[in-house]
Every structure is written in C-alpha cells, then in structure tokens.
N, C-alpha and C positions, 0 to 999 in steps of 0.2 A: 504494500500500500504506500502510495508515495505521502510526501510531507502536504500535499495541495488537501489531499481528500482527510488527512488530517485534521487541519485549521482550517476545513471548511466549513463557515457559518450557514446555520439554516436560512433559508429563504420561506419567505412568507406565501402560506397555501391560498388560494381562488380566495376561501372566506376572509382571512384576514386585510387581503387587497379591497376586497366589496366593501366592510366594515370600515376602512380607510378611505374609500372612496365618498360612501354617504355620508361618513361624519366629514370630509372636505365641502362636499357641496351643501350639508347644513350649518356648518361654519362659514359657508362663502354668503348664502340667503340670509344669514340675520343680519348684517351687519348692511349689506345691499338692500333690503326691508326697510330696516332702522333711517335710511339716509332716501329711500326713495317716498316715503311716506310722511316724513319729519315725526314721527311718530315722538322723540324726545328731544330735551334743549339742548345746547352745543357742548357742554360741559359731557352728559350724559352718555352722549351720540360717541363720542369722544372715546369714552370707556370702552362702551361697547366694539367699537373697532380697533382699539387695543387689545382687548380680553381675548376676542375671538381670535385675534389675528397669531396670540401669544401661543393661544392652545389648538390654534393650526398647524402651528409652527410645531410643537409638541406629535400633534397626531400625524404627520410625517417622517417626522424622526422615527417614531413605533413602526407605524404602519407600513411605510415605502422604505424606507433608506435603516430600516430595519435595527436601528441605534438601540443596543442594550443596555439599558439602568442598572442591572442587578451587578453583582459580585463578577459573574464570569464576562461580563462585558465594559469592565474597568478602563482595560486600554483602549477599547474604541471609544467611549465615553471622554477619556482625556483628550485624545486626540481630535475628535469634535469639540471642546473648550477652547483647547489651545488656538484652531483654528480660526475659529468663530472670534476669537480674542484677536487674533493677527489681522482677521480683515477687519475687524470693525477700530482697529487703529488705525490702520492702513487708509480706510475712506473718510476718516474722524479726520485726521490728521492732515490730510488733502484737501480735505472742504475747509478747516482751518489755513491752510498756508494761502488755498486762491483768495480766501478772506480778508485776510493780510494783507496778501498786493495788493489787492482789489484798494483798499483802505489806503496803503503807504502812495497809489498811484493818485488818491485823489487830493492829495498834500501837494 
C-alpha cells in the first residue's frame, strides 16, 4: 500500500455534498430576503449579512473543502489559520499602503 492511500482523507458522500448544498443556498436566501424586502433597519440588516455570511463560511469548510475540527484534523486546521492569517494581511496591508499614497499624493 503506498504512502498516498495512507494519508488519504475521506471525501464527503452525495449526502453530505446535498446537506452542504441546501444549507448554502438557505444561507445565500436570508440575507438576499433581508435586503430585498427591507424587512429590518441598517444596523440589523447588517448583522444578518455578517452572521450568515460567517457560518457560510463555516458550512464550506465542513461540507466542500472538507476542513476537520477535531483532534485528527489539527494540521489541516492550522494550516487553514495560518493561511487565512497571510492573506488577510496581505490584502489589509495593500488596501493600507494605496491608502497612504493615495493620502501622501494629495499633500
């Protein structure tokens, strides 16, 4: 048996994909509802497309891209922090610097 079928992680069955699927697109309709109907005030509205968008973000991770939380999935888990940490400095720190010029060109 080689070292591949070893370390190979499971992949997620038909159901788990569907379960992923509908919770994506009833996470995609509330927040599209919420803004297409004004149904709340901006504060609110606000929330609601944060919340949904966080534990969309979440039921991806599980569901598609199959990211393990528990104990035996530590290192993939680090490694989506780490990364997640490098771009989100990477595009921080960019929309910061054009900021800057942007700023020092108008002196």
């Amino acid at each position: 048996m080689s070292q591949h079928d070893q370390d190979a992680h499971s992949h997620g069955s038909v159901s788990s994909y569907v379960v992923g699927f509908v919770l994506s697109v009833i996470l995609t309709v509330i927040p599209f509802w919420a803004v297409m109907t004004s149904a709340f005030d901006r504060a609110t509205l606000f929330a609601v497309i944060v919340v949904t968008a966080v534990v969309q973000i979440i039921v991806h991770l599980k569901y598609f891209l199959h990211l393990n939380f528990t104990k035996e999935g530590k290192i993939d888990t680090l490694s989506f922090i780490f990364t997640a940490i490098v771009i989100v400095m990477v595009v921080g720190l960019s929309i910061w610097i054009i900021y800057e010029s942007v700023l020092m060109m108008m002196y």
